[in-house]
C-alpha positions as CSV (number, residue, x, y, z in Angstrom):
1,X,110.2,124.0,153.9
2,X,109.2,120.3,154.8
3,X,105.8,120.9,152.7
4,X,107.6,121.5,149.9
5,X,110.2,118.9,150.0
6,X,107.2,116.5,150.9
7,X,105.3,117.1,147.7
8,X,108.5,117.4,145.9
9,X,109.0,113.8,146.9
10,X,105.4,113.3,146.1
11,X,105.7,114.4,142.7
12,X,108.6,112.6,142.0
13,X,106.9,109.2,143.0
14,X,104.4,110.3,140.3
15,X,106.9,110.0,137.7
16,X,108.5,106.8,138.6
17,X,106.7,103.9,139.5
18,X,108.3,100.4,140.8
19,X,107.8,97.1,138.7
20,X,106.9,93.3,140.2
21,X,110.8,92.8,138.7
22,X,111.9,95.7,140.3
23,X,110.7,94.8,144.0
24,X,111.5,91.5,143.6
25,X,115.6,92.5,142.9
26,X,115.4,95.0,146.0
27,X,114.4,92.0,148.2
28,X,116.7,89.9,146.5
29,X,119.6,92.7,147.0
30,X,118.1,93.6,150.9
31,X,118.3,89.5,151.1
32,X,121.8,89.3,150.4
33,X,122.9,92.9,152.3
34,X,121.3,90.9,155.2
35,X,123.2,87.6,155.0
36,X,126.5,89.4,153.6
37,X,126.3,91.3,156.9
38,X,125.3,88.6,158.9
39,X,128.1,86.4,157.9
40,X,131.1,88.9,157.0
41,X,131.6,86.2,153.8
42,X,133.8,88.3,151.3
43,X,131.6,86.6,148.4
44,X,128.3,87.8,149.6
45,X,129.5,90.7,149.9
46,X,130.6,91.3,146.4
47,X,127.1,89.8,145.2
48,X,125.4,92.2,147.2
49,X,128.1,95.2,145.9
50,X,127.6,93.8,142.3
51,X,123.5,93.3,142.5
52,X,123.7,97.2,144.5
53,X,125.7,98.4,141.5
54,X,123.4,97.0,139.0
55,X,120.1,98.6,140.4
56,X,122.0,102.4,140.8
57,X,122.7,102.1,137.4
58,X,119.4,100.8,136.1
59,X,118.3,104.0,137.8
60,X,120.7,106.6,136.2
61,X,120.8,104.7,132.2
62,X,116.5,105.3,132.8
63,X,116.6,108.6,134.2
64,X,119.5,109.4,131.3
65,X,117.5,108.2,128.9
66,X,113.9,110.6,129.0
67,X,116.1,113.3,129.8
68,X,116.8,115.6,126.7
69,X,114.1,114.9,124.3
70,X,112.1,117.5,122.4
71,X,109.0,116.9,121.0
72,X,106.4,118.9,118.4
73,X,103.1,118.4,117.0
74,X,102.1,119.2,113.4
75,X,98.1,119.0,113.1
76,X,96.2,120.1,110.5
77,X,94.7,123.7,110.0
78,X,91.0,122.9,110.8
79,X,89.9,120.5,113.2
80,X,86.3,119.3,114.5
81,X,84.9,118.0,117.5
82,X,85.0,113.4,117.7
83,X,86.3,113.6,114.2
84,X,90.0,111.7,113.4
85,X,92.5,113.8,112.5
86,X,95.9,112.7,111.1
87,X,98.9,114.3,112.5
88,X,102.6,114.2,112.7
89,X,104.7,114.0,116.1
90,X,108.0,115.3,115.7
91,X,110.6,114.1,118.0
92,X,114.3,114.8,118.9
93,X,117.1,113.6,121.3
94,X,119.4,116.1,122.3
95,X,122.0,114.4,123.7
96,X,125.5,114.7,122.7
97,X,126.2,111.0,122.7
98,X,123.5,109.3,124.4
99,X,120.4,107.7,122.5
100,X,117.3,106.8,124.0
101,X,115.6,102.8,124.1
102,X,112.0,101.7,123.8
103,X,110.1,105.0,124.3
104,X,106.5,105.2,124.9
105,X,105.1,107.8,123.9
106,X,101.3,109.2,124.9
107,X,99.3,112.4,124.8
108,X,96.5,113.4,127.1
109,X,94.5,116.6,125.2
110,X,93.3,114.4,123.1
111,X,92.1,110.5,122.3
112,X,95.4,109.5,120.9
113,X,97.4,106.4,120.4
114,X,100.7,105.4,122.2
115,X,103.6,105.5,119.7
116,X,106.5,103.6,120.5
117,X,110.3,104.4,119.5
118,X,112.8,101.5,120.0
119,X,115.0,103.4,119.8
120,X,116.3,107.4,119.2
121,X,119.8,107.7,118.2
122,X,121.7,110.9,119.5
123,X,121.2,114.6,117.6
124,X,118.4,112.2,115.6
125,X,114.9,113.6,114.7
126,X,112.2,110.9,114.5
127,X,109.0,111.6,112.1
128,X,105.7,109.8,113.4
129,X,101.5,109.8,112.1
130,X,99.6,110.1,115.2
131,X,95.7,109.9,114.9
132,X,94.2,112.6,116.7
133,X,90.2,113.1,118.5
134,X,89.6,115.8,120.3
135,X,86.0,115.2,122.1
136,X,85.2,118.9,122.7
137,X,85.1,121.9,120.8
138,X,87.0,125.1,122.6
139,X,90.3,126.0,122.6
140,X,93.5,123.5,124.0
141,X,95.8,126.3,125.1
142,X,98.5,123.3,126.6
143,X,98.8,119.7,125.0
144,X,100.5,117.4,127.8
145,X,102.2,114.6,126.1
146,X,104.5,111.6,128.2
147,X,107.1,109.6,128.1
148,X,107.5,106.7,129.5
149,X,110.4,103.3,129.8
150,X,111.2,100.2,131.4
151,X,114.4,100.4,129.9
152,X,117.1,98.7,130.9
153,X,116.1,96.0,133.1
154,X,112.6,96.6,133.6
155,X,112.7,97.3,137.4
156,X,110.8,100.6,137.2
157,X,108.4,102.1,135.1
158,X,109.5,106.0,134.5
159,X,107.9,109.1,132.9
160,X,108.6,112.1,132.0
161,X,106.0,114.5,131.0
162,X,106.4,116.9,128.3
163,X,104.1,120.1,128.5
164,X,103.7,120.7,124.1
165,X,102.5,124.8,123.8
166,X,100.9,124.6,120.9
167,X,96.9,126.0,121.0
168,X,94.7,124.3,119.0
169,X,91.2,125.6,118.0
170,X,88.7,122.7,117.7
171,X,85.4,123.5,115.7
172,X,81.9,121.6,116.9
173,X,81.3,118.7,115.3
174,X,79.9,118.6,112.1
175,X,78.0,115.4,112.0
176,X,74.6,115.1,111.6
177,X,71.9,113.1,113.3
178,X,68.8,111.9,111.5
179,X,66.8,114.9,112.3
180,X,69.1,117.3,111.5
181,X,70.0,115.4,107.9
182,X,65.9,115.6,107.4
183,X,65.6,119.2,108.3
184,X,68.5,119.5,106.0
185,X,66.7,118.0,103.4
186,X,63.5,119.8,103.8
187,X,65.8,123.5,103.3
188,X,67.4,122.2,100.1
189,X,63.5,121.5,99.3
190,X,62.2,124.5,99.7
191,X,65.0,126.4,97.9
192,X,66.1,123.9,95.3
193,X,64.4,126.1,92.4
194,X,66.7,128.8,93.8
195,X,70.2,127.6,94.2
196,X,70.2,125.5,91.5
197,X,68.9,128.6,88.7
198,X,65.7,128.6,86.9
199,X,65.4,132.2,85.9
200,X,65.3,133.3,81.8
201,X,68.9,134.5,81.3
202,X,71.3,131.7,80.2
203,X,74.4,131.7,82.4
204,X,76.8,129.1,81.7
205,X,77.7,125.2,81.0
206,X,79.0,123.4,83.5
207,X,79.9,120.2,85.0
208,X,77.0,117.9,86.1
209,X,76.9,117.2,90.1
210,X,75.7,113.8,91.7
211,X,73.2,115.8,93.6
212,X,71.3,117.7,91.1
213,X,68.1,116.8,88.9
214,X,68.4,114.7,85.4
215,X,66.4,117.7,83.9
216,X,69.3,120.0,84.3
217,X,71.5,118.2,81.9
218,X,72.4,119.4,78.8
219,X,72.7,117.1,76.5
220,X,74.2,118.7,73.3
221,X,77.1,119.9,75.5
222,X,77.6,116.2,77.2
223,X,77.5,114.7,73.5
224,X,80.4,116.9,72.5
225,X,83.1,116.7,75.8
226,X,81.8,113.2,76.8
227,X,81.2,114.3,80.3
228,X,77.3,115.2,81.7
229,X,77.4,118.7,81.2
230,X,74.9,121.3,83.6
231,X,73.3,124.2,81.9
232,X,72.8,126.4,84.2
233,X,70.8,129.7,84.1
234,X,71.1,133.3,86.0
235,X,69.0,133.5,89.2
236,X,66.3,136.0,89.4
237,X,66.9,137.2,92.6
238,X,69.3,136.2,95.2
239,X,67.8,134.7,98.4
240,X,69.6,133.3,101.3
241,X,69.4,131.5,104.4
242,X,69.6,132.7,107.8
243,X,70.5,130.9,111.3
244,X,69.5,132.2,114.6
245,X,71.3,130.9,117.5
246,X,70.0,132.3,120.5
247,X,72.8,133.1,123.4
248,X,70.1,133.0,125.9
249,X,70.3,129.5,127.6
250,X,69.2,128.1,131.2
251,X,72.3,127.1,133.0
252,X,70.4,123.7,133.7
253,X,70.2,123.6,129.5
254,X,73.7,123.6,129.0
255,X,74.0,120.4,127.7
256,X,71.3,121.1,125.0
257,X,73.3,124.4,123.8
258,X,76.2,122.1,122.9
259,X,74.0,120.1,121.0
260,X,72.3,123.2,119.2
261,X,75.9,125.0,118.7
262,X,76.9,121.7,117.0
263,X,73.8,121.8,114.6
264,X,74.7,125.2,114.0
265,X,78.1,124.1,113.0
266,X,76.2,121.4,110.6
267,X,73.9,123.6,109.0
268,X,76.3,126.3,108.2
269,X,79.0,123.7,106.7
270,X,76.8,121.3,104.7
271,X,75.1,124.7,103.1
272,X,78.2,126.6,102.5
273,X,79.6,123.9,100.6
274,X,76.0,123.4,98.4
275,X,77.1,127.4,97.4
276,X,74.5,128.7,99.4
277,X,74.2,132.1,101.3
278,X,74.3,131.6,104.9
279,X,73.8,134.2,107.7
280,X,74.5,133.2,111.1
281,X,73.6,135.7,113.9
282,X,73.5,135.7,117.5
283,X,73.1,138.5,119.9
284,X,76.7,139.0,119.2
285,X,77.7,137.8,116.3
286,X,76.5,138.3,112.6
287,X,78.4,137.0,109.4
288,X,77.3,136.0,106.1
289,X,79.0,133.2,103.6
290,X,80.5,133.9,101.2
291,X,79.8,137.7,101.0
292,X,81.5,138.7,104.5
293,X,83.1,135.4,105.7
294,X,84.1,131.9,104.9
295,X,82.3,129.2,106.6
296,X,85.7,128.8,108.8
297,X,85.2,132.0,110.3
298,X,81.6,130.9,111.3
299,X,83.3,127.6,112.7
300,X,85.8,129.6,114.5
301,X,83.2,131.5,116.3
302,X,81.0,128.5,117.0
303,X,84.1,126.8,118.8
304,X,84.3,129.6,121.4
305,X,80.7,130.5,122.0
306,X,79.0,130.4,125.6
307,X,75.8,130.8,126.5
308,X,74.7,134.5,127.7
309,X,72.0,134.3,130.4
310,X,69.4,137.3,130.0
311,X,70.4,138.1,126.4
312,X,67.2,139.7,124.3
313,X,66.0,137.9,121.1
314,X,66.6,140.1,117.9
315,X,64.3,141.0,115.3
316,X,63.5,139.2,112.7
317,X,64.9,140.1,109.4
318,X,61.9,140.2,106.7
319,X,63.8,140.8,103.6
320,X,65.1,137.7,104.3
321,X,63.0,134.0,102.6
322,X,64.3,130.8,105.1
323,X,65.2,131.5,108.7
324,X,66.2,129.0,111.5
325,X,66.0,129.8,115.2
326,X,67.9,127.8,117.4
327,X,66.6,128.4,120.9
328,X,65.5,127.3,124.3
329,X,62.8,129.2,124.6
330,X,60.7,129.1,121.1
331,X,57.6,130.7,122.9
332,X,59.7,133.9,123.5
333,X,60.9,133.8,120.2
334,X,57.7,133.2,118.3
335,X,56.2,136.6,120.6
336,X,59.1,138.1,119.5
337,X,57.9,137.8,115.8
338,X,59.5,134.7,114.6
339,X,56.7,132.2,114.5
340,X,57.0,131.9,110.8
341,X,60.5,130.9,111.0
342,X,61.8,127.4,111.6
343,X,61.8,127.3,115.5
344,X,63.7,124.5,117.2
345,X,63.6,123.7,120.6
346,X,64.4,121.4,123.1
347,X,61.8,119.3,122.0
348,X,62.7,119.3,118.4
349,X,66.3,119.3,118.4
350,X,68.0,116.1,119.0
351,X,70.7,114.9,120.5
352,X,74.4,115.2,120.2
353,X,76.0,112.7,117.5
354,X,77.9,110.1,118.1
355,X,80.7,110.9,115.1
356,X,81.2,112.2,112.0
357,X,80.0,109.9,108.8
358,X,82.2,108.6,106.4
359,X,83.3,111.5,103.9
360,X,82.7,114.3,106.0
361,X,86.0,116.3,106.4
362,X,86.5,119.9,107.1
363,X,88.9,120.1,104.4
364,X,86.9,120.4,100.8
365,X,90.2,119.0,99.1
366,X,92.1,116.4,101.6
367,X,95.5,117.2,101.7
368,X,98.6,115.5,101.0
369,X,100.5,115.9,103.8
C-alpha cells in the first residue's frame, strides 16, 4: 500500500513542476508564517492568511483549468516516413462554466509543433493546423499529446497528459537518394520504347507530358486545340517490372533492410505513377499494380514488414523482362538463378534519405482540406 501511494505521489510530481516564482512566494509565505508566529502581530498574520490563500488558489484555478478538455486529431489518409503532413487538432472544453487560459499544447508520436490557445471558452471547440513528421514507418497504435499552463500566477508549471487513440499507419519514406534516382533512371531507359507505345496500331491523342520525347508530339492535333497534343500508339506486348524484396536479413543488417524497404517504397511509387506494371513479391507477399492492387496497398505492406531470418529465395519468374532483387545476400540470390536480374546489395544500395524532395506527396491530387 505504501508503494503505491509512493509512486502515486511520484507520478503526480511528474505532472506538476514548481516555477523560480513559485519557490520564491513559498519562502516569502514560510517567511512571513515564521515572523507572524514569532510575533503574534494580527497584521502578519493576515499577510500570511492572505499570501496562503493566494497560493491554494493558484493551485485549484490551474488544476481547474486542464481538467475537462477533449482533444482529436484529423490527419490525412496516407502518410510517409520524415515527410510533413498537415493536420488538424480538434479541441474542446467541457466545462459547464469554466474556460481554460494560455494552453500549451504538444504531442509526442510524432515531430510536432507546440500550439498555443490563450484562451478556451466553456462548451467551445477550437479548430487548429498542426504540421505533422513521423520519423518511422510502422504503425502508432497510441498518440500521447499534453497539456501544459503557468496560468494564473505562474508559480507552477502543470500538465496534463492526454492519451489520443487514434492508429495511424505510416508508409516508408519515399524519397530518393542519388543512386536510387539513377537506378530509377536507368529502368525508365531500358523500357521507355515500352511504356510510352511504339507498336503499329494507332491508339489515341492525348495530352503531352513534361517527361516524354519531342518526337511523340503530334502536331496537327496541337495546331487545332492549342495545347501539345501526344499520339500515342497500342503496345505490342505488355511487359512489366518486378521487385524482389528478400525477407531474409542478418539481425546485425537491420538497419540496411530499412533502407532497402524504403527503396522498395520508392521504386514502386515513382513507377506506379509513370503507369507502369509493378510486381512486388517477397516470400510472403505478391501484388501487382494496377492489375491486383493500388500502389497504397503495396505501401501498406511495406509499413509493416520485418525481416524473416532463414526465409528461402524464390524463383525467378522468366516470363517476366526487368526484375529487381533487393537482398542481403546477392551471392545466394544469383545461385538461386537471378544473376541476370538487377541485384542490389549492401554494397550497392545506399543509405537512408534524409527527406522527401520538394513535390513529392503521397497524394497524386493534394487536397483541399
Amino acid at each position: 500500500m505504501l508503494w503505491k501511494r509512493l509512486n502515486a505521489a511520484a507520478a503526480l510530481a511528474l505532472q506538476q513542476r514548481i516555477t523560480a516564482a513559485g519557490l520564491l512566494f513559498a519562502m516569502v509565505v514560510a517567511l512571513v508564517g515564521l515572523a507572524a508566529f514569532a510575533s503574534a502581530n494580527n497584521l502578519l498574520f493576515l499577510i500570511f492568511a492572505a499570501l496562503l490563500a493566494t497560493l491554494l488558489i493558484s493551485g485549484f484555478v490551474s488544476r481547474l483549468g486542464l481538467a475537462g478538455l477533449e482533444i482529436s486529431l484529423v490527419l490525412p489518409e496516407h502518410i510517409a516516413a520524415r515527410q510533413k503532413v498537415l493536420g488538424r487538432v480538434i479541441v474542446r472544453n467541457t466545462k459547464l462554466w469554466m474556460p481554460s487560459f494560455s494552453l500549451h499544447l504538444q504531442g509526442s508520436g510524432a515531430s510536432t509543433p507546440e500550439l498555443y490557445f490563450p484562451v478556451i471558452p466553456s462548451r467551445t471547440t477550437l479548430e487548429e493546423p498542426i504540421e505533422l513528421r513521423f520519423e518511422r514507418r510502422g504503425l502508432y497504435l497510441e498518440n500521447h499529446f499534453q497539456f501544459s499552463s503557468r496560468f494564473p500566477f505562474g508559480f507552477t508549471h502543470r500538465r496534463a497528459g492526454v492519451l489520443l487513440r487514434h492508429d495511424v499507419l505510416v508508409y516508408p519514406a519515399i524519397a530518393g537518394t542519388g543512386e536510387w534516382e539513377l537506378l530509377l533512371a536507368d529502368i525508365a531507359g531500358e523500357l521507355e520504347s515500352i511504356y510510352r507505345g511504339r507498336g503499329h496500331d494507332f491508339y489515341r491523342i492525348r495530352p503531352y507530358e513534361s517527361s516524354e520525347s519531342a518526337r511523340s508530339v503530334d502536331w496537327k492535333a496541337t495546331a487545332h486545340t492549342g495545347e501539345l497534343q501526344v499520339r500515342e500508339f497500342s503496345r505490342e506486348d505488355e511487359r512489366s517490372i518486378t521487385i524482389f524484396l528478400d525477407l531474409d536479413v542478418p539481425e546485425a543488417q537491420a538497419e540496411w533492410f530499412e533502407s532497402a524497404v524504403e527503396c522498395s517504397a520508392f521504386l514502386v511509387w515513382r513507377l506506379s505513377r509513370q503507369e507502369a506494371r509493378v510486381r512486388l513479391r517477397t516470400q510472403q507477399f505478391d501484388r501487382q499494380v494496377p492489375e491486383e492492387a493500388d500502389p497504397y496497398t503495396i505501401l501498406k505492406y511495406l509499413a509493416l514488414v520485418t525481416p524473416v531470418s532463414g526465409a528461402a529465395p524464390l524463383r525467378i519468374d522468366e516470363n517476366r523482362d526487368l526484375q529487381i532483387a533487393i537482398t542481403a545476400r546477392p551471392d545466394r540470390l544469383a545461385a538461386a538463378g537471378w544473376a541476370r536480374a538487377h541485384l542490389l546489395g549492401p554494397d550497392r544500395l545506399g543509405g537512408r534519405p534524409a527527406g522527401p524532395r520538394a513535390g513529392q506527396d503521397l497524394d497524386h491530387h493534394r487536397r483541399a482540406d
